[in-house]
C-alpha positions as CSV (number, residue, x, y, z in Angstrom):
1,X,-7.0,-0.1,13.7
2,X,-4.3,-1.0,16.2
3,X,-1.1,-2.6,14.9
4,X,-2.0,-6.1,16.2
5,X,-5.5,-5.6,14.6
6,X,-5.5,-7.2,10.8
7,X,-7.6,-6.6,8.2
8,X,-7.6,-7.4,4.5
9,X,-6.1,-4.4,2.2
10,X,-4.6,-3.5,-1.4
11,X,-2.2,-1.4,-1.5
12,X,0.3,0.3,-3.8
13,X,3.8,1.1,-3.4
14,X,5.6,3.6,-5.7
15,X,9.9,3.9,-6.3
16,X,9.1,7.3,-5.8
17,X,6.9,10.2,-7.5
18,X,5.6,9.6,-10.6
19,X,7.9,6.5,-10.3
20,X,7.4,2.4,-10.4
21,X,4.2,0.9,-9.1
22,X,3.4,-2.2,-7.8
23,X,0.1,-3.2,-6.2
24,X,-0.7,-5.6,-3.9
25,X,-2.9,-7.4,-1.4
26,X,-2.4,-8.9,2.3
27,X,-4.3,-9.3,5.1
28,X,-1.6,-8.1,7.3
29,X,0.0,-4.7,6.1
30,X,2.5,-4.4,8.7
31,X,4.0,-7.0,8.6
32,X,4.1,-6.7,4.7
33,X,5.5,-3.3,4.8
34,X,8.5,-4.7,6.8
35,X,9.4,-7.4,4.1
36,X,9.1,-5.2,1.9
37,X,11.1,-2.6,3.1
38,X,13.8,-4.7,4.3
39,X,13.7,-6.2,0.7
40,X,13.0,-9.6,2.3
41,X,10.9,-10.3,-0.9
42,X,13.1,-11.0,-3.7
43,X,11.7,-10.3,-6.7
44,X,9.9,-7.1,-8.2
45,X,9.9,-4.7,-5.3
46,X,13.3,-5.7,-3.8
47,X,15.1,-5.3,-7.5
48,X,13.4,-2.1,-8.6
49,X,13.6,-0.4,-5.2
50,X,9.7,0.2,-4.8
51,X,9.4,0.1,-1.1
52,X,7.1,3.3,-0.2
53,X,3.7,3.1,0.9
54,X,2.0,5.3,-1.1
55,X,-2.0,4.2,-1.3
56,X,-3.9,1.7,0.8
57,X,-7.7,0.4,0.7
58,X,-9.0,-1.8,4.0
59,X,-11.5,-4.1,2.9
60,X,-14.0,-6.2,4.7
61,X,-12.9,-9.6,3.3
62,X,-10.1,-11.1,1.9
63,X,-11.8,-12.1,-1.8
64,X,-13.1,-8.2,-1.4
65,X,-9.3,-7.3,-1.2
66,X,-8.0,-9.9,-3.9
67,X,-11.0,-8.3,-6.5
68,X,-10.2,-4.7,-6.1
69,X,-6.3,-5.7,-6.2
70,X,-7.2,-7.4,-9.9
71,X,-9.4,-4.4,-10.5
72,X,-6.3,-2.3,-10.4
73,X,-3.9,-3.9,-12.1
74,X,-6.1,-3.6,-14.9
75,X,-6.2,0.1,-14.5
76,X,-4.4,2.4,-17.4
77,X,-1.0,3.9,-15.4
78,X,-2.8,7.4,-15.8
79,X,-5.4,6.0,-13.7
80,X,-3.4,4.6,-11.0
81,X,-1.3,7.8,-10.7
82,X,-4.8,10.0,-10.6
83,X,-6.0,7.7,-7.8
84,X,-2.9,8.0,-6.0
85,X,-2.6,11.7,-6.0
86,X,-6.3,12.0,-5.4
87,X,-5.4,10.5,-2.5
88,X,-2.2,11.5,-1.5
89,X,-1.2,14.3,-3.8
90,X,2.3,14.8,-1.8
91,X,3.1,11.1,-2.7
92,X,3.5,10.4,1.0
93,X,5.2,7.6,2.6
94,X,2.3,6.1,5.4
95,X,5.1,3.6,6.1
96,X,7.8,4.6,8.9
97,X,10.2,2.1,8.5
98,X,11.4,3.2,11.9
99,X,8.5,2.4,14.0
100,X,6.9,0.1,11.7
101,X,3.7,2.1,12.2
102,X,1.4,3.3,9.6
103,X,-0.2,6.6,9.0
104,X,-3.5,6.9,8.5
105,X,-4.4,8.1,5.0
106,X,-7.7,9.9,3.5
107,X,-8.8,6.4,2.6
108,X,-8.4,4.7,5.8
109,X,-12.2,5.0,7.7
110,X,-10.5,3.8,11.2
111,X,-9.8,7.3,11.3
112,X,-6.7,6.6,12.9
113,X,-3.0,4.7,12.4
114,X,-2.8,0.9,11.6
C-alpha cells in the first residue's frame, strides 16, 4: 500500500518490550504515527511515552477496524503480548520516525510498506 494509499487499521503501540500498550484505530496510519510520535496527541500516549509501532491489522472497512479495535481492548494483557510477539517477536518498531514510512509486518497482506 503506498503512503498516499489509506486504509482502515488497529494498531498497537508499546513504551517498549513487555512495556505499556495502547491500541488504536485510524483510517490513516501515517499520518497517525506522526502525531503520535511527535506527541502531538496529549493524553495517554504522549504522557506515558508509548510511541512505537509495534502490531498493525488493515481492514476492509472502517466499522471492521473499530470492532476488532473493541475486540482487543477486551483482551487479557497475556493475550495482547502473545499476539504481539506472535507477530513480531523482536518487538519491532514498523514506524521510522525519520522517513515517516512503515514497514511491512507479517500481518500486512499488501506484501509490502505502507
Amino acid at each position: 500500500m503506498s503512503r498516499k494509499s489509506k486504509s482502515p487499521c488497529v494498531y498497537i503501540l508499546a513504551s517498549g518490550q513487555n512495556g505499556t500498550l495502547y491500541i488504536g484505530v485510524t483510517s490513516d496510519l501515517h499520518a497517525r504515527m506522526a502525531q503520535h510520535s511527535q506527541k502531538l496527541i496529549p493524553g495517554f500516549t504522549a504522557q506515558y511515552n508509548v510511541t512505537q509501532l509495534v502490531y498493525y491489522e488493515l481492514h476492509e472497512t472502517l466499522d471492521q477496524a473499530i470492532a476488532r479495535e473493541k475486540q482487543l481492548k477486551e483482551w487479557r494483557r497475556t493475550w495482547k503480548l502473545r499476539l504481539i510477539e506472535q507477530m513480531n517477536p523482536e518487538w519491532r518498531n514498523f514506524f521510522d520516525p525519520q522517513t515517516g514510512e512503515i514497514g511491512a509486518g507479517p500481518f500486512d497482506k499488501s506484501e509490502q510498506a505502507l
